[in-house]
C-alpha positions in Angstrom: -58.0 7.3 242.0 -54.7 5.1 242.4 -54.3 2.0 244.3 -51.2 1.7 245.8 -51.5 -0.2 248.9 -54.8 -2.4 250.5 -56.0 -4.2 253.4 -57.6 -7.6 253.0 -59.9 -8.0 256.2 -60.6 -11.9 256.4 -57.6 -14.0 256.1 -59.2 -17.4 255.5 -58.7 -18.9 252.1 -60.6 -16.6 249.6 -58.7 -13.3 251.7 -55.4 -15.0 251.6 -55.7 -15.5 247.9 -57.7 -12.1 247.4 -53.8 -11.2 249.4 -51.7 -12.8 246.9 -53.3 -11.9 244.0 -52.7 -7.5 244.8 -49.8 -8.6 246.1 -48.3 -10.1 243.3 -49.4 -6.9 240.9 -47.6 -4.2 243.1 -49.8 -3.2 245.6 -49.0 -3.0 249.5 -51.0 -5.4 251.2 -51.9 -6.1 255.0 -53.9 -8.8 255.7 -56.2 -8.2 258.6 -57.8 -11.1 261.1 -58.9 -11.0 264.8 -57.7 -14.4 264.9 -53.8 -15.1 265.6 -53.6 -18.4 264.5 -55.6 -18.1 261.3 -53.0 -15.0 260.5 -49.8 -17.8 261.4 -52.0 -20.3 258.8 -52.3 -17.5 255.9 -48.7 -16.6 256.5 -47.6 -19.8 256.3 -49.7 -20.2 253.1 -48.4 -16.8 251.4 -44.5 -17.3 252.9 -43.5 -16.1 249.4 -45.5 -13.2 249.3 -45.0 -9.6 250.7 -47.5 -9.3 252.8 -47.8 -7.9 256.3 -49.9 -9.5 259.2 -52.3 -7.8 262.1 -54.8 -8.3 264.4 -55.4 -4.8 264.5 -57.5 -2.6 262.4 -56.1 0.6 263.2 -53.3 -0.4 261.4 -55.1 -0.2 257.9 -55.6 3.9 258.5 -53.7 4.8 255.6 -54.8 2.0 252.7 -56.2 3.2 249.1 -58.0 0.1 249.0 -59.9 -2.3 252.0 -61.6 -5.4 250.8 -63.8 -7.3 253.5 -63.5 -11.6 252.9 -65.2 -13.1 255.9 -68.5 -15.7 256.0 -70.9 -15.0 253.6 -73.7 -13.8 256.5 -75.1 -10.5 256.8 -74.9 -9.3 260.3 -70.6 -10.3 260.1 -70.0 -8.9 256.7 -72.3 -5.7 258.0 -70.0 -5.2 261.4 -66.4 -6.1 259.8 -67.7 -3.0 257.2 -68.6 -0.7 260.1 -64.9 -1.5 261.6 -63.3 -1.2 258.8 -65.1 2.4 257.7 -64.2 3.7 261.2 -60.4 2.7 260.6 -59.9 4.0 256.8 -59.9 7.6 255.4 -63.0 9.1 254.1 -61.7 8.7 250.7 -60.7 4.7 250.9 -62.4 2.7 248.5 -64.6 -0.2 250.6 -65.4 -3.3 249.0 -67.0 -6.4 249.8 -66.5 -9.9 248.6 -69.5 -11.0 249.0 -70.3 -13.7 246.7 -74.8 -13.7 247.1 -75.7 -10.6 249.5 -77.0 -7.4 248.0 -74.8 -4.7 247.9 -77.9 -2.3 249.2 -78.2 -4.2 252.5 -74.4 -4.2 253.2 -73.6 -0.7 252.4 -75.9 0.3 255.4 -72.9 0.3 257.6 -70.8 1.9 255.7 -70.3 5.3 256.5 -69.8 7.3 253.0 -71.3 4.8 250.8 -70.4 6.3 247.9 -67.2 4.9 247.6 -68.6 1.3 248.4 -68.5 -1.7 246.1 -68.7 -5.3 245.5 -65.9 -7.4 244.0 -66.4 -11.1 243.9 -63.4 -12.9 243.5 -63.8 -16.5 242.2 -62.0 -19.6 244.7 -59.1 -20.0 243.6 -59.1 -15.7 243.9 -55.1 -15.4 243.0 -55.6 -18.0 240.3 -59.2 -18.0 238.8 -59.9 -15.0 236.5 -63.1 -14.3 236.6 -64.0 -10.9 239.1 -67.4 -9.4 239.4 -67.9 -5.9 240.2 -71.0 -4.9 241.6 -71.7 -0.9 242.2 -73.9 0.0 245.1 -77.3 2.6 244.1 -74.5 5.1 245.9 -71.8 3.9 244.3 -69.2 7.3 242.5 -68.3 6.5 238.9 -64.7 7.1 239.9 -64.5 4.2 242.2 -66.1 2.1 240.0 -64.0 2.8 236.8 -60.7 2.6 239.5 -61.4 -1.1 240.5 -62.0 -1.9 237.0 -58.7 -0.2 235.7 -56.6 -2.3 238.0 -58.3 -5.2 237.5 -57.4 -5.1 234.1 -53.9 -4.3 234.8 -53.6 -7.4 237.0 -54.5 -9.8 234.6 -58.5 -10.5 236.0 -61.4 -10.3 233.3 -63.7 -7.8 235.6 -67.5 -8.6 235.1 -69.9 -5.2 235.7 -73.1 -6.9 237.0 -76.5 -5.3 238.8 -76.7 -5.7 242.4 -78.9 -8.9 242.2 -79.0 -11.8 244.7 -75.7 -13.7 244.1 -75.0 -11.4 241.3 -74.5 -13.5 238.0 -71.3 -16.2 238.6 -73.4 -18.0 241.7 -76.3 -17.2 240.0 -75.4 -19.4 237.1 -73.7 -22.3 239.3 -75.6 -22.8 242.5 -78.7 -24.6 240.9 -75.9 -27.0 239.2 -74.2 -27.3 242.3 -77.3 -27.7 244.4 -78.9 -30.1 241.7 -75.4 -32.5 241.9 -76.4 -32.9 245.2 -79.6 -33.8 244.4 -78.2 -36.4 242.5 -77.0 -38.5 245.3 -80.9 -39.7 245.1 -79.5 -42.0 241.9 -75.6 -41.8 242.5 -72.5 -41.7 244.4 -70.5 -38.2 244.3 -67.7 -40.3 242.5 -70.3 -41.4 239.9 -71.4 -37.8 239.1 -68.0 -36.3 239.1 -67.4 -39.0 237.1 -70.1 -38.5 234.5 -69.1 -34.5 234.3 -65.8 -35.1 233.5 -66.2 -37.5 231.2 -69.7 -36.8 229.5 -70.2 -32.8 230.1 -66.0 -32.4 229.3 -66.2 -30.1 232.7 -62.4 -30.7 234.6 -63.5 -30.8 238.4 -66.5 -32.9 239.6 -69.1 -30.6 241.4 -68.0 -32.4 244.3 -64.8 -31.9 243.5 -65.7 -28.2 243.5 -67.6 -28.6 246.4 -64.9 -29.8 248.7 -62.7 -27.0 247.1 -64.7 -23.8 247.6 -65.9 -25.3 251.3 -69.5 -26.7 251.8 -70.5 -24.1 254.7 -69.8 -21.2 252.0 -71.6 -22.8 249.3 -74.5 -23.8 251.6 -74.9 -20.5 252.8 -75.0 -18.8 249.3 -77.8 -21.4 248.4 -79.7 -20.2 251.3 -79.1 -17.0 250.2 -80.3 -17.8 246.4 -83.8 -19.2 247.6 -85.1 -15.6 247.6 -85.5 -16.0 243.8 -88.0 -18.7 244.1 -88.1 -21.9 242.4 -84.8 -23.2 240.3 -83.1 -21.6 242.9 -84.1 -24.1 245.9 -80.9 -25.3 248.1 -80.4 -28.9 248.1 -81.3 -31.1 251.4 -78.0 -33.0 251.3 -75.8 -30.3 251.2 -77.3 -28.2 253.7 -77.3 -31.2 256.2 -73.7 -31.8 254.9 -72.3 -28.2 255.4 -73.1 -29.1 259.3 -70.8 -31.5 259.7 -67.4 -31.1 262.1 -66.2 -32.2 258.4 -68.1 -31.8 255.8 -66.4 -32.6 252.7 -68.0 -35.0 250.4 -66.1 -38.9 249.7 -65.4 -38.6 246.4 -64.8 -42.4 245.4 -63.4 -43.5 242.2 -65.6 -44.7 239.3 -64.0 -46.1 236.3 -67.6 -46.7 234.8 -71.4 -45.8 235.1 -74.2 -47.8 234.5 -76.1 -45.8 231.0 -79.3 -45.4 233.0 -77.9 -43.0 235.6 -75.2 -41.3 233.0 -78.2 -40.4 231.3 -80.4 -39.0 234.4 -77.5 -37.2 235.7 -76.2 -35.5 232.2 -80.0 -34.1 231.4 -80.2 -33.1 235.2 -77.5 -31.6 235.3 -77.7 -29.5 231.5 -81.5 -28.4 233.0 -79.8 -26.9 236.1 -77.0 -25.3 233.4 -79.8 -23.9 231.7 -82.4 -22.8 233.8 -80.3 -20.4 235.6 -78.7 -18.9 231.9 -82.1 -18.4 230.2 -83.1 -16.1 233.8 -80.0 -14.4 233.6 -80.3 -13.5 230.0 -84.2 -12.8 230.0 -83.7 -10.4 232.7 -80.7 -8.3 231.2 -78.6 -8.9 233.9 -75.5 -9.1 232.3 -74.2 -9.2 228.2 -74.7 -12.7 226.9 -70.8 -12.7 226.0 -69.9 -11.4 229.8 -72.6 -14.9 230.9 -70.6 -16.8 228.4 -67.6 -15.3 230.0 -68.1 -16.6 233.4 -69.6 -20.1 232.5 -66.3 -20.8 230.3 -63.6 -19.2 232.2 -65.1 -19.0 235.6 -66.9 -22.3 235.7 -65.1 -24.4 233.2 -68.3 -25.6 231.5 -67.4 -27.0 228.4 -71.0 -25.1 226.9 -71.6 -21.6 228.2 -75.8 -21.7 229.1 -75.9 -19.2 226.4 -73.9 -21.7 223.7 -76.3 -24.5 224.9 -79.7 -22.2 224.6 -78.4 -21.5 220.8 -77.4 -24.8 220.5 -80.3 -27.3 221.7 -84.1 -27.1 219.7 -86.6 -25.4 221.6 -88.4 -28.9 222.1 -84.8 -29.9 223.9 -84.6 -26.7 226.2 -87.7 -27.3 227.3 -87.8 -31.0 228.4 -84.3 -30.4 230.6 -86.1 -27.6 232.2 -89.3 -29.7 232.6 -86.7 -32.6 234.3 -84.7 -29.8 236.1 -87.5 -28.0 238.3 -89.1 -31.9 238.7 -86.8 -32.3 241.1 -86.8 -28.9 242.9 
């Protein structure tokens, strides 16, 4: 199978970028909303791109390609699918950017599931290059091996996982995320971006990240996390947060932090780094070096959870993970 040209259904910020990124490698790309003026917005965003714009789906009849992007719940993702497998070709590859619901559950509505996939993009999608593909219990080889040729061709380091709730990327960074808010029981969100940059050498705060990614999407891939039991919990503050009219975090600046609460936050904060690694690993859901992948690339930790697991004593694994799940 070749990919020539796509439809992007979803033109908020993850679909516009999902947009830019096939754009910018060759392929013909419509991006698809039933709203006009988030279309005008993503247009205005991608005014140097060659895209085309529509509210209607019919329009995408004769696409190779047609990647859902809208909110991360079920019962939307599950109807945008249906509309979008009544519009494409029996042969069009369908994929969902789901970033933490199972591929099983949304394939339901997808008429011919064999040719059904996930492909998680990473915010910033044109710019991060970490992509998770995800094949469906239906799932053709060819389609698999198709999205992973291009991917490769257009520059993105493609990451084969099992269909597993939030797959392995927000498997890994939800408990760090969700324990950073936590935090806020002992510090500000300036004083823990502050102590990540400048003790864990990560670039962008987790509030910074936060405030980037949106705190409605990560709070509802928490939520959907919680299936997995504890170390997976969603944090109180963010949920109650995320409802805000606007919910981004005040991320004030700290030019120092008292020792005491550096270092709470720095053992907190390696637990939840941990904790999530050592489950991925033990279970075999991905290669340690594709785990270490994502955690360096993806996440920008300065230690992959496998580099920290091979680096810290047993005796110093277990007393983060002791502190971590204290505080689920």
């Amino acid at each position: 199978m070749i990919i020539n040209s796509a439809a992007v259904v979803g033109a908020g910020l993850m679909g516009s970028g999902i947009a830019r990124h096939m754009a910018s490698h060759g392929i013909q790309v419509t991006l698809v909303d039933n709203s006009e003026e988030q279309l005008a917005r993503a247009a205005l965003a991608n005014e140097n791109q060659n895209l085309q714009y529509t509210s209607d789906m019919t329009a995408i009849n004769t696409v190779d390609y047609a990647i859902e992007a809208v909110f991360e719940d079920l019962e939307v993702k599950q109807q945008v699918l249906s509309e979008i497998s009544s519009a494409v070709s029996a042969e069009c590859l369908i994929a969902s950017n789901t970033s933490s619901l199972l591929i099983g559950d949304l394939e339901k509505t997808v008429t011919n599931p064999n040719r059904f996939i996930g492909v998680h993009y990473n915010n910033p999608a044109d710019m991060n290059p970490i992509v998770e593909i995800i094949p469906g219990d239906h799932t053709e080889t060819r389609y698999t091996d198709a999205i992973l040729k291009w991917m490769k061709t257009a520059e993105k380091s493609a990451v084969k996982c099992k269909d597993t709730p939030c797959f392995i990327l927000n498997r890994q960074s939800l408990p760090y995320i969700n324990e950073a808010s936590r935090c806020l029981d002992i510090a500000s969100p300036g004083e823990v971006d502050h102590v990540v940059q400048n003790r864990l050498g990560i670039g962008l705060g987790p509030f910074a990240v936060m405030n980037l990614v949106g705190l409605p999407v990560m709070a509802a891939s928490s939520r959907n996390l919680e299936v997995l039991g504890k170390g997976y919990r969603a944090a109180i503050q963010l949920q109650e947060r995320s409802r805000l009219d606007s919910p981004d975090w005040d991320i004030e600046e700290v030019s120092d932090v008292p020792k005491d609460k550096v270092s709470a936050i720095v053992k907190r904060l390696r637990g939840a780094m941990i904790f999530p690694g050592k489950d991925i690993l033990d279970q075999a859901l991905c290669g340690r070096d594709d785990l270490h992948l994502i955690c360096r690339e993806a996440l920008g930790y300065d230690k992959s959870s496998p580099e920290l697991l091979e680096m810290f004593e047993p005796a110093v694994t277990a007393e983060l993970l002791e502190i971590y799940l204290s505080h689920q």
